[in-house]
Z-matrix of the N, CA and C atoms (Angstrom, degrees):
N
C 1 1.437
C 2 1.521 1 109.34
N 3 1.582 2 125.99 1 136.84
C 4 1.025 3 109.38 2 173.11
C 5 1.730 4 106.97 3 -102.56
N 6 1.893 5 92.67 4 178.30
C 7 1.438 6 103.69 5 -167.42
C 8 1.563 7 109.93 6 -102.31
N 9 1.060 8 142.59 7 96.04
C 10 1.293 9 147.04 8 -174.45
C 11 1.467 10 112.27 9 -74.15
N 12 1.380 11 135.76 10 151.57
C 13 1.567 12 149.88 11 173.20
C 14 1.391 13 102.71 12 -85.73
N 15 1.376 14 119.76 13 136.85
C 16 1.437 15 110.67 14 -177.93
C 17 2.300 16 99.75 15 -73.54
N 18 1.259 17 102.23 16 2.54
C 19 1.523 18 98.44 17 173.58
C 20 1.840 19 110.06 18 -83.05
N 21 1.568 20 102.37 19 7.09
C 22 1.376 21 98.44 20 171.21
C 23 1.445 22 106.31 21 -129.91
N 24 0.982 23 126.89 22 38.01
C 25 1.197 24 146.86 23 144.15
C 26 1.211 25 114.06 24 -14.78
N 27 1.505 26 154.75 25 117.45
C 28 1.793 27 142.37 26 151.92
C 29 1.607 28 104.17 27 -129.70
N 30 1.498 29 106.88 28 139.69
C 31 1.585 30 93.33 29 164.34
C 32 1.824 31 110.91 30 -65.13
N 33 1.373 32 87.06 31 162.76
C 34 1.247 33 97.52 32 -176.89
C 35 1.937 34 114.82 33 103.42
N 36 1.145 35 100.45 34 -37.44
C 37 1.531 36 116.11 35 -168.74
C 38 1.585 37 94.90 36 -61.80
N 39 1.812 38 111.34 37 161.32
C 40 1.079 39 120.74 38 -176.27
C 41 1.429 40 101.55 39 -130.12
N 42 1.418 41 98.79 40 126.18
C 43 1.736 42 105.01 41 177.98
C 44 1.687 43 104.07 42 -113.04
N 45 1.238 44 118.62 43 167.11
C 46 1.360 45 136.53 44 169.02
C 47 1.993 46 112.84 45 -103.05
N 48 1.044 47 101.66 46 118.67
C 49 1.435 48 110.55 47 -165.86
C 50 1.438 49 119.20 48 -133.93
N 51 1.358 50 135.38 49 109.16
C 52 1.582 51 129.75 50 -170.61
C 53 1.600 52 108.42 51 42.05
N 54 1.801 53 102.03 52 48.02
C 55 1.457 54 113.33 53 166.74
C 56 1.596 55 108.65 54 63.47
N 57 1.504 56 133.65 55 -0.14
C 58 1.189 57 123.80 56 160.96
C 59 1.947 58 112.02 57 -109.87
N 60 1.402 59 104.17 58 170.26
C 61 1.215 60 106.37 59 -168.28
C 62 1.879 61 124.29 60 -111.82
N 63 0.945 62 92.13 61 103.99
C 64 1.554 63 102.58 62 -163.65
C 65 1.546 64 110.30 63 -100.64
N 66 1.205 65 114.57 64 163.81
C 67 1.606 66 131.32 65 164.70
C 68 1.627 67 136.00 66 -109.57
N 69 0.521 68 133.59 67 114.85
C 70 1.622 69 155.30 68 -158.36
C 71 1.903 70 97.61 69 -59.75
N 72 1.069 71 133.00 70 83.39
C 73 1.497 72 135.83 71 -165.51
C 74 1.822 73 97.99 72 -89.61
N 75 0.882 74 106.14 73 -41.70
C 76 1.711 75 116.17 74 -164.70
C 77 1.905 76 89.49 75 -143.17
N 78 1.636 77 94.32 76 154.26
C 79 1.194 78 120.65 77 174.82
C 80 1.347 79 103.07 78 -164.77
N 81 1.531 80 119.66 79 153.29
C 82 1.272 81 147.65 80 162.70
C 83 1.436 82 130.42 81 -173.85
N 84 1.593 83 100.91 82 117.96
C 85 1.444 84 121.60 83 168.16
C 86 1.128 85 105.94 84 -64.31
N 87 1.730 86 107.34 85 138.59
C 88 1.584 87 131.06 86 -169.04
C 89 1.573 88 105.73 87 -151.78
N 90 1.417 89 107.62 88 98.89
C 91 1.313 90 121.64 89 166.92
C 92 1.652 91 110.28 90 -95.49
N 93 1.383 92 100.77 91 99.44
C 94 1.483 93 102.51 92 178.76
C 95 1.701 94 132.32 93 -85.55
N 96 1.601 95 127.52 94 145.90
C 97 1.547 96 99.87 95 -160.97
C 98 0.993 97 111.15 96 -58.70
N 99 1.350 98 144.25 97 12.81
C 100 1.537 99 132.19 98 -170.74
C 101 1.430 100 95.08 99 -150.50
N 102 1.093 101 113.11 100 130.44
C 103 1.907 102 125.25 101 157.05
C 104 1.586 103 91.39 102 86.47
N 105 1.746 104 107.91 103 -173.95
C 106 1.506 105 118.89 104 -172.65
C 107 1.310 106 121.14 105 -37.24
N 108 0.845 107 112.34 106 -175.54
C 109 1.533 108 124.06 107 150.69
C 110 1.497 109 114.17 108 -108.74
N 111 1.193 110 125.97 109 139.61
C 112 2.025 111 129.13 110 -177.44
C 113 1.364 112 118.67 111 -115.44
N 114 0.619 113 129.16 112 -151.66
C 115 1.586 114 135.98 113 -160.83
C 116 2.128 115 113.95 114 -163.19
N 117 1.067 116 106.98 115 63.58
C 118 1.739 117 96.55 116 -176.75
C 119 1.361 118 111.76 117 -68.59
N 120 1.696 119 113.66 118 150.81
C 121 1.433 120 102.47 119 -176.87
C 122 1.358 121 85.60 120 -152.53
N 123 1.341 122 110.72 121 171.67
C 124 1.797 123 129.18 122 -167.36
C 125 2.004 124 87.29 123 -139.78
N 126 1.290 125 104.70 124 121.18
C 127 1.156 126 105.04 125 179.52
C 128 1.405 127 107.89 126 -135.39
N 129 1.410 128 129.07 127 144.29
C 130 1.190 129 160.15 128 156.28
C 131 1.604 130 132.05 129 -61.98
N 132 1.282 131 132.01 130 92.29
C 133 1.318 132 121.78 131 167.58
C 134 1.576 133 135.62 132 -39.51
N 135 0.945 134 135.31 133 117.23
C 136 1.362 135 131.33 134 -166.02
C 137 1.761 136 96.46 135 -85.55
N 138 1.440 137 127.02 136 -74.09
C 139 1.138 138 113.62 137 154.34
C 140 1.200 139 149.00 138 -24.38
N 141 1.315 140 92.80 139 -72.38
C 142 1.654 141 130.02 140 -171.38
C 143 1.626 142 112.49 141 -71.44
N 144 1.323 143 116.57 142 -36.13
C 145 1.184 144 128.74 143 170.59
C 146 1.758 145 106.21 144 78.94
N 147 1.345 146 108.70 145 5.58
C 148 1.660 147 119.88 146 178.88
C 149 1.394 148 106.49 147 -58.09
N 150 1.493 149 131.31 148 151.18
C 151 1.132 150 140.88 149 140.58
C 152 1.361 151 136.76 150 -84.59
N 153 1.142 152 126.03 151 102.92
C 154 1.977 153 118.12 152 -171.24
C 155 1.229 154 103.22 153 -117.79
N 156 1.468 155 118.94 154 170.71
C 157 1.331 156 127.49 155 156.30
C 158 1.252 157 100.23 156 -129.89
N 159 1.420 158 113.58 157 139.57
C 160 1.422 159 129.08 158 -157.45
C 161 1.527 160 109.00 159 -127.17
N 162 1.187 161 159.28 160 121.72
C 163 1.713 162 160.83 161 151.30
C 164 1.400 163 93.03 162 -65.87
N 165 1.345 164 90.90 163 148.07
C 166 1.959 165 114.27 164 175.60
C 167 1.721 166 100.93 165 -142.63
N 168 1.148 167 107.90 166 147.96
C 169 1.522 168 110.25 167 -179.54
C 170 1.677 169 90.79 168 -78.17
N 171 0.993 170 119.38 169 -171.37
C 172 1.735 171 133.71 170 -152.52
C 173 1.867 172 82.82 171 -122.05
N 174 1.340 173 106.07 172 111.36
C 175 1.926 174 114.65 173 179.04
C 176 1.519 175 102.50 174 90.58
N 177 0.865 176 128.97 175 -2.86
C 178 1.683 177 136.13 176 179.43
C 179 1.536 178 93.43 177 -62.94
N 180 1.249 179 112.19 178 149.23
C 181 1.296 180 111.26 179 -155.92
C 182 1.902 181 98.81 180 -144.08
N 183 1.554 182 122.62 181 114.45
C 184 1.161 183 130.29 182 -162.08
C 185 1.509 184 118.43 183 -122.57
N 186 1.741 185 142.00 184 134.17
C 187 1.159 186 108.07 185 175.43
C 188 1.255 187 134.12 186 -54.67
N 189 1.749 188 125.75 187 168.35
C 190 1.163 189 116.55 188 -162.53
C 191 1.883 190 73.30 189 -133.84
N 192 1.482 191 111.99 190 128.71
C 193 1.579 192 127.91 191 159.49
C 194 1.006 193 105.31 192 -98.32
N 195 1.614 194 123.55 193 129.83
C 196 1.718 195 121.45 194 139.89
C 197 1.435 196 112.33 195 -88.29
N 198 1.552 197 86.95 196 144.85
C 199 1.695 198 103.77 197 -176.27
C 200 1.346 199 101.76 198 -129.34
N 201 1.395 200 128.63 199 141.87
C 202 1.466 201 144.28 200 -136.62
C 203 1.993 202 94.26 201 -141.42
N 204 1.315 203 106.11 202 122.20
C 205 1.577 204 84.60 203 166.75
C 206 2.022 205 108.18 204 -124.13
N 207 0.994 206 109.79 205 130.52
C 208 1.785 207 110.19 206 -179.57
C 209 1.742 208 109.51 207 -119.97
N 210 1.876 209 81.85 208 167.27
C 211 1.925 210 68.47 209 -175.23
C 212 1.477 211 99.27 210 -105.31
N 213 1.549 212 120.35 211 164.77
C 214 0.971 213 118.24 212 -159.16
C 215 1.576 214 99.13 213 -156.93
N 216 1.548 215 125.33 214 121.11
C 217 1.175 216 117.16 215 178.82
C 218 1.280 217 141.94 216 -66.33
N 219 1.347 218 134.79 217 107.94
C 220 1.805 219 110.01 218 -177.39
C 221 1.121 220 115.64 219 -55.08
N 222 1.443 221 122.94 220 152.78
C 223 1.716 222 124.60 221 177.55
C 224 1.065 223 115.38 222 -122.85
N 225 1.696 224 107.63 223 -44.51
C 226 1.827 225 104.11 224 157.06
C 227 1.480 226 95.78 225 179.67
N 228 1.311 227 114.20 226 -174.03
C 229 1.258 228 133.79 227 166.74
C 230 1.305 229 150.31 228 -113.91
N 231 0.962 230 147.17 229 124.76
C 232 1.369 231 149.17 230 -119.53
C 233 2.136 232 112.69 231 -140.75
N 234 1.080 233 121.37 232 49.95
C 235 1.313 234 118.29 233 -171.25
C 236 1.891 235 101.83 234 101.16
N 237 1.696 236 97.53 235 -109.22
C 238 1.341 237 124.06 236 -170.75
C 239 1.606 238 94.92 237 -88.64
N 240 1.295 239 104.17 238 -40.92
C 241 1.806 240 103.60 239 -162.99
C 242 1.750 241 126.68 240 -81.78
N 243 1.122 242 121.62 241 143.27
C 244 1.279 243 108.52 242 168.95
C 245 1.625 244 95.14 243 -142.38
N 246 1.414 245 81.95 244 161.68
C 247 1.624 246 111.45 245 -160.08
C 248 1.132 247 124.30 246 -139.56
N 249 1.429 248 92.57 247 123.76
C 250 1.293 249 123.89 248 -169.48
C 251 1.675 250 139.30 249 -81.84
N 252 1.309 251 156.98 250 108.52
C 253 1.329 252 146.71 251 -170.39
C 254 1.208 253 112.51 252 -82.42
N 255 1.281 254 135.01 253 136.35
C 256 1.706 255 129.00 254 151.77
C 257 1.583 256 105.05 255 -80.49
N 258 1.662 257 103.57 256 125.16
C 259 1.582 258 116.94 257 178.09
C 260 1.746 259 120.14 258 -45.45
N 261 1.930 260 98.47 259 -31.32
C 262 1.618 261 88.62 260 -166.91
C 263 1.374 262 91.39 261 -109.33
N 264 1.389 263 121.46 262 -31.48
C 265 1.399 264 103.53 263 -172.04
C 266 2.053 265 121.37 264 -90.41
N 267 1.234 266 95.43 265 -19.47
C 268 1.203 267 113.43 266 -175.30
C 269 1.584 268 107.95 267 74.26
N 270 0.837 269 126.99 268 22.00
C 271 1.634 270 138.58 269 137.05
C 272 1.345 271 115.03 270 -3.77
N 273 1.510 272 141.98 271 124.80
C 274 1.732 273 126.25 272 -169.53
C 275 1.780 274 75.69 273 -121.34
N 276 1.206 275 123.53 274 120.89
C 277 1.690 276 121.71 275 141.91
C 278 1.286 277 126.40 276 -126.63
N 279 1.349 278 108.56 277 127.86
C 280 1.619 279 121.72 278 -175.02
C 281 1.687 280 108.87 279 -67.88
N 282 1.326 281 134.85 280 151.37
C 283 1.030 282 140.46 281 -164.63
C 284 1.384 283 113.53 282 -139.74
N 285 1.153 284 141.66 283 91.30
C 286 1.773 285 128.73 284 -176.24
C 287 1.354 286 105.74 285 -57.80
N 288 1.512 287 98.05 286 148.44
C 289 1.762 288 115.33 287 -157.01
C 290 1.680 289 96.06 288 -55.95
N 291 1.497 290 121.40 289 -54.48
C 292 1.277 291 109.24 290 -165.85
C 293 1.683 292 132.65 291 -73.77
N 294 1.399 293 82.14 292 23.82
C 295 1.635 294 92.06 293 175.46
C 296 1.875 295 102.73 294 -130.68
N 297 1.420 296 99.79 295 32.65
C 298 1.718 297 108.85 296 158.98
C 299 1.337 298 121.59 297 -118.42
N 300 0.952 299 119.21 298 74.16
C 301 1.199 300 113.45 299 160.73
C 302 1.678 301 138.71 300 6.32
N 303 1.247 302 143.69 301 90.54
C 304 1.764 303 124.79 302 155.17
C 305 1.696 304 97.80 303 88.94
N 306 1.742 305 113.08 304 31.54
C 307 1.167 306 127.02 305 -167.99
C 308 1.595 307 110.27 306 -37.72
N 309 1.335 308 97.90 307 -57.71
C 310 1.634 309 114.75 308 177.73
C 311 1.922 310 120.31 309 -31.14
N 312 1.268 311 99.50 310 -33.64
C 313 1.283 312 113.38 311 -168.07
C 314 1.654 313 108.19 312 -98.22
N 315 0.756 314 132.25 313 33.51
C 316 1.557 315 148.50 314 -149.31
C 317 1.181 316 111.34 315 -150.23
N 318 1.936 317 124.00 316 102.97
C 319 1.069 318 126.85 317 -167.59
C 320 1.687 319 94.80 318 -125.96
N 321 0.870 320 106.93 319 145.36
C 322 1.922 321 131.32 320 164.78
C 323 1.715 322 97.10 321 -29.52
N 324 1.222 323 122.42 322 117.45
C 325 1.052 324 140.34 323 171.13
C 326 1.413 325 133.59 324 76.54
N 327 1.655 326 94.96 325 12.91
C 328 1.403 327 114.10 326 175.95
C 329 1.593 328 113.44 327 -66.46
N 330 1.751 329 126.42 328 146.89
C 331 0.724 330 120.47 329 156.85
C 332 1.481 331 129.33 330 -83.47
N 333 1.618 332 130.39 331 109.11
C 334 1.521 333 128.42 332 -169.30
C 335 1.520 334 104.04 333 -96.37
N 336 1.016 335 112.10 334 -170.21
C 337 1.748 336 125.06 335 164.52
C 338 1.335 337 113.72 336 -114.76
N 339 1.169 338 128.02 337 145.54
C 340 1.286 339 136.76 338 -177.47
C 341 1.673 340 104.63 339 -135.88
N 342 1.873 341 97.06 340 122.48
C 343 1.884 342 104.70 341 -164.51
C 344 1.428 343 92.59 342 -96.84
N 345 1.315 344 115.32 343 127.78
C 346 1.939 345 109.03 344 -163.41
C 347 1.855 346 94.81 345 -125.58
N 348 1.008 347 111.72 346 131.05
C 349 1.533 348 120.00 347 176.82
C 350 1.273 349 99.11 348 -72.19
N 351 1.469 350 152.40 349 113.49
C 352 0.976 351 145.55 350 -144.14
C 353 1.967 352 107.84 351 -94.08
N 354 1.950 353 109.73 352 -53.21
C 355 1.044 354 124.82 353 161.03
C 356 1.330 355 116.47 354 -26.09
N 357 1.168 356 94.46 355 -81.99
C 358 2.064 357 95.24 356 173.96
C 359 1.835 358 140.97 357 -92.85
N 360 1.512 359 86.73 358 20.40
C 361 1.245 360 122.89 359 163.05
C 362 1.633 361 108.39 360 49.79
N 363 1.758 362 110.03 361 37.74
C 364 1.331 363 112.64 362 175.14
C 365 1.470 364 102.93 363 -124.99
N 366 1.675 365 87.02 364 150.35
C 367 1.098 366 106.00 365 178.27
C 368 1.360 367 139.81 366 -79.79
N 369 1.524 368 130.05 367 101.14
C 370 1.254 369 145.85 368 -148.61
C 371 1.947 370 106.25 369 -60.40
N 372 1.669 371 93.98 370 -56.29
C 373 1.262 372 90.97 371 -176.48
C 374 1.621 373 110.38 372 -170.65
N 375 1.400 374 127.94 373 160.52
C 376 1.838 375 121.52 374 155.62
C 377 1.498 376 121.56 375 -103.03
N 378 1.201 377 112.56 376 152.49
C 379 1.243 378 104.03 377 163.01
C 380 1.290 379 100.57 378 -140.25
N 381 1.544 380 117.65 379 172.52
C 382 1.764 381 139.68 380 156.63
C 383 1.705 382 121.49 381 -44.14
N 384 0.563 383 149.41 382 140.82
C 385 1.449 384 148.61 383 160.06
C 386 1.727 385 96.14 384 -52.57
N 387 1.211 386 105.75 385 149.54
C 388 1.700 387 127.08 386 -179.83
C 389 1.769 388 113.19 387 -52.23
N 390 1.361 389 102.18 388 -40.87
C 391 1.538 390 115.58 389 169.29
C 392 1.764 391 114.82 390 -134.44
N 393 1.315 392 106.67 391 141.17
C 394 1.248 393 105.64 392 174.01
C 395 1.551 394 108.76 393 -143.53
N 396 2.000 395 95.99 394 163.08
C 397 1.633 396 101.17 395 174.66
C 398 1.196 397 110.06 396 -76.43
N 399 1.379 398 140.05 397 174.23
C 400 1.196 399 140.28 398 162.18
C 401 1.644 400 112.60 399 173.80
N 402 1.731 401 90.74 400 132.82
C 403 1.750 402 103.19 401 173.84
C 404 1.213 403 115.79 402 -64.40
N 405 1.584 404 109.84 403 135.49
C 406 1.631 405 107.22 404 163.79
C 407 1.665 406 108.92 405 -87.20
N 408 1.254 407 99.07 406 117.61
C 409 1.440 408 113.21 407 -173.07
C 410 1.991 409 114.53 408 -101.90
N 411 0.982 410 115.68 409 4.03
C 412 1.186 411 132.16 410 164.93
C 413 1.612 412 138.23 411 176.43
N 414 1.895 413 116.93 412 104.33
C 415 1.437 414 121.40 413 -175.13
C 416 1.254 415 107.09 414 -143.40
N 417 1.358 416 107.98 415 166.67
C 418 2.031 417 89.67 416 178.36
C 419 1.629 418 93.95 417 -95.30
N 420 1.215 419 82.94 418 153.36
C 421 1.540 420 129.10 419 -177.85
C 422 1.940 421 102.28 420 -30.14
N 423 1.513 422 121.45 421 141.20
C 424 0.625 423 108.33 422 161.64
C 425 1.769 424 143.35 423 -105.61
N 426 1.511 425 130.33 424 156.04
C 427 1.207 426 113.18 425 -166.38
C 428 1.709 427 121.86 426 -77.47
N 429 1.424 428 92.26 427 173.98
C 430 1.816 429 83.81 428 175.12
C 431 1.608 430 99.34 429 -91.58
N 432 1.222 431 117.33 430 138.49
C 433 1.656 432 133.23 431 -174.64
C 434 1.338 433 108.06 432 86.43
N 435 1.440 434 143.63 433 8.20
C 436 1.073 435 127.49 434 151.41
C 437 1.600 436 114.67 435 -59.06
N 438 1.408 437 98.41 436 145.83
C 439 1.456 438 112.61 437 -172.62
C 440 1.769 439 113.52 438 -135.77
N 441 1.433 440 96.34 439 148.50
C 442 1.766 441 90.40 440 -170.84
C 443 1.404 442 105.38 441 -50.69
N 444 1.761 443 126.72 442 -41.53
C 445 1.453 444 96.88 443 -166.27
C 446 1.476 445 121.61 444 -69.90
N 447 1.615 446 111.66 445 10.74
C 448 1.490 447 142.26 446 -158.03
C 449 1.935 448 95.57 447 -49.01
N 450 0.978 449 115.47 448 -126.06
C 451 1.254 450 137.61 449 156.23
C 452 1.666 451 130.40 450 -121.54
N 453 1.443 452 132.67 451 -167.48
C 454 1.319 453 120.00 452 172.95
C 455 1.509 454 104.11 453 -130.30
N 456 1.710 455 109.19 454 158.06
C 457 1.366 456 98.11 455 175.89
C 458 1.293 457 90.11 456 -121.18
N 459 1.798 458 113.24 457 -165.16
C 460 1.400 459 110.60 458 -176.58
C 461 2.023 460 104.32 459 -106.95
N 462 1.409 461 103.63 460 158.20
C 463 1.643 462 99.29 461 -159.93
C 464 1.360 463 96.06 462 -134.87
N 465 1.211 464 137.30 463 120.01
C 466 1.491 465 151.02 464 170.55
C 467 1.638 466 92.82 465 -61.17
N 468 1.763 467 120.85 466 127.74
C 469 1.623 468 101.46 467 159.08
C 470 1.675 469 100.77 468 -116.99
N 471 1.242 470 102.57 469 169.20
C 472 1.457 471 105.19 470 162.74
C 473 1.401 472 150.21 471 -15.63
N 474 1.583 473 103.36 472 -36.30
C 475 1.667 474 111.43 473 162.66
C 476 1.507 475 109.12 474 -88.30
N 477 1.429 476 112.29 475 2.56
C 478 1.817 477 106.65 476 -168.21
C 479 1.537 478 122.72 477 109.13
N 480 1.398 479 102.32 478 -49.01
C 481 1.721 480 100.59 479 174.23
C 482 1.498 481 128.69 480 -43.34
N 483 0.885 482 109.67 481 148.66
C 484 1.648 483 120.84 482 -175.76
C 485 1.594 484 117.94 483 -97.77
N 486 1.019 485 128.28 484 53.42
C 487 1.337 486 123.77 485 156.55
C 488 1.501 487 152.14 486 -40.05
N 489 1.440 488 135.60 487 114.90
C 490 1.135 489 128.31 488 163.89
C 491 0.870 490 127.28 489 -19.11
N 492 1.446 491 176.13 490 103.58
C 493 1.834 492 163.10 491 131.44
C 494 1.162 493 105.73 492 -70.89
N 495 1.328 494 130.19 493 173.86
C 496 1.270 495 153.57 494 153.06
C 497 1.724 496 112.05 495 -69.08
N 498 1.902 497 110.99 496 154.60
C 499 1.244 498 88.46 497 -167.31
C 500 1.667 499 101.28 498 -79.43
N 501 1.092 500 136.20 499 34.85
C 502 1.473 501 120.41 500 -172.90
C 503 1.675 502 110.07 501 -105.92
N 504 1.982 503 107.00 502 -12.55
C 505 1.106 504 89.77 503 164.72
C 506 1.239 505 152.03 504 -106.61
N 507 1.151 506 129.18 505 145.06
C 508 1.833 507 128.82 506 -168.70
C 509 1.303 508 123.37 507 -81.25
N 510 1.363 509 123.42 508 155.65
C 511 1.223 510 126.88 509 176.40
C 512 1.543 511 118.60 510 -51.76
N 513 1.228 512 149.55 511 124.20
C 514 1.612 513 132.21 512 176.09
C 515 1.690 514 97.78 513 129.10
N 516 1.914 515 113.98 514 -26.32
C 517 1.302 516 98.73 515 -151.09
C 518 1.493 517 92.76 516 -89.22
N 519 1.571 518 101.90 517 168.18
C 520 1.778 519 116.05 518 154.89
C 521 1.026 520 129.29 519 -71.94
N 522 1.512 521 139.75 520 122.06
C 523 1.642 522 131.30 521 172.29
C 524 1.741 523 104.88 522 -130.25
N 525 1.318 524 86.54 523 178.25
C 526 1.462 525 110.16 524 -174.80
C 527 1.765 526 113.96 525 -99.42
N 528 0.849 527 132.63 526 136.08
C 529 1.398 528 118.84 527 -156.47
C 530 1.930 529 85.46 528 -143.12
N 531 1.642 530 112.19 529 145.98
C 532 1.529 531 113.80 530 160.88
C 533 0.772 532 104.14 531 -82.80
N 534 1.676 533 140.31 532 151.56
C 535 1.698 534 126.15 533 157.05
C 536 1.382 535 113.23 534 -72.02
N 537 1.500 536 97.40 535 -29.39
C 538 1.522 537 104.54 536 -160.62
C 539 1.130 538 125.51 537 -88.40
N 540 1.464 539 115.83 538 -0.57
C 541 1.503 540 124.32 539 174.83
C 542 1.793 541 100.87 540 -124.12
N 543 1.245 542 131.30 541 -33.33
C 544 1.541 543 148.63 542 -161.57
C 545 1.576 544 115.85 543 79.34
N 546 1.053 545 105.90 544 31.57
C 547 1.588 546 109.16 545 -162.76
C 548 1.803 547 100.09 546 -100.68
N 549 0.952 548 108.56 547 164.49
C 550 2.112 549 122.13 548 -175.21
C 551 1.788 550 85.94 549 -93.57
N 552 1.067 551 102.89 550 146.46
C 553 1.477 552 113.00 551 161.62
C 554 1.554 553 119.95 552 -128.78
N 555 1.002 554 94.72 553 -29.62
C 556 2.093 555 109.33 554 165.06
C 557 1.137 556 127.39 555 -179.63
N 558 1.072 557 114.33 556 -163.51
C 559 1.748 558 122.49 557 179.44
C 560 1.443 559 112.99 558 -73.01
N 561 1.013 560 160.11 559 159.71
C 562 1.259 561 146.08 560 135.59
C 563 1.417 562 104.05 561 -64.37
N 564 1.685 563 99.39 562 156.17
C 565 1.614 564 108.07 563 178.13
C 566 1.796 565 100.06 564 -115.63
């Protein structure tokens, strides 16, 4: 790992901090009229997903991690494990469940991302793509004259998650799902 100067500071950058691994969101040098100069920063959990703001003395010197993210296909799952493909190399790596992210939303042959600590060549974490297709595989039935501004019911899709829909849609159809909120966004076409 190398050791970076907080005078090389960039957002975006990833530091190592009380053994977890964070990102540098905000920074500002502060030479005050009296005493050192510091370093304020607003940092981001990469894991942890925590927010801190952290002071650095001015030349204080912190590790610097690169973190790499690729896509990587799911293939299936196995107990605790799921497993992963690399697109170019065809690479098979197993992943323990609690380092997947939004499990529910995760269907057999999806392409996910995988956030890889590059230095020590472990794997941080997976997640879903931001939007995905997915069958509704179980809702009750819908009526005749329901209408989108209708109401919503709840819709089992393909990876398991439970989604809101509108009442117009049926069991069998394709939709669009956020990962990142769990919300329907449309029909699939």
């Amino acid at each position: 790992m190398a050791k970076v100067s907080t005078s090389d500071f960039r957002n975006g950058m990833n530091i190592l901090q009380d053994g977890e691994i964070y990102t540098i969101t905000e920074f500002q040098h502060v030479k005050p009229g009296k005493g050192p100069a510091f370093v304020r920063t607003k940092l981001k959990g990469v894991v942890n997903e925590k927010n801190i703001e952290k002071t650095f003395r001015s030349g204080e010197n912190v590790e610097s991690i690169r973190i790499e993210t690729h896509p990587y296909q799911f293939l299936y799952r196995d107990g605790n494990m799921f497993f992963f493909m690399h697109q170019e190399t065809y690479e098979q790596i197993p992943l323990e469940a609690e380092r997947v992210e939004k499990q529910d939303f995760i269907t057999d042959g999806q392409v996910c991302t995988l956030v890889i600590d590059v230095e020590n060549e472990n794997i941080l974490y997976a997640e879903p793509p931001d939007q995905i297709e997915a069958e509704v595989v179980d809702t009750d039935p819908g009526l005749k004259g329901d209408t989108a501004q209708g109401g919503s019911k709840p819709a089992t899709i393909s990876g398991g998650a439970v989604v809101q829909v509108p009442l117009f849609i049926n069991q069998g159809e394709s939709i669009r799902v956020d990962t990142r909120t769990g919300e329907y966004l449309e029909r699939a076409k």
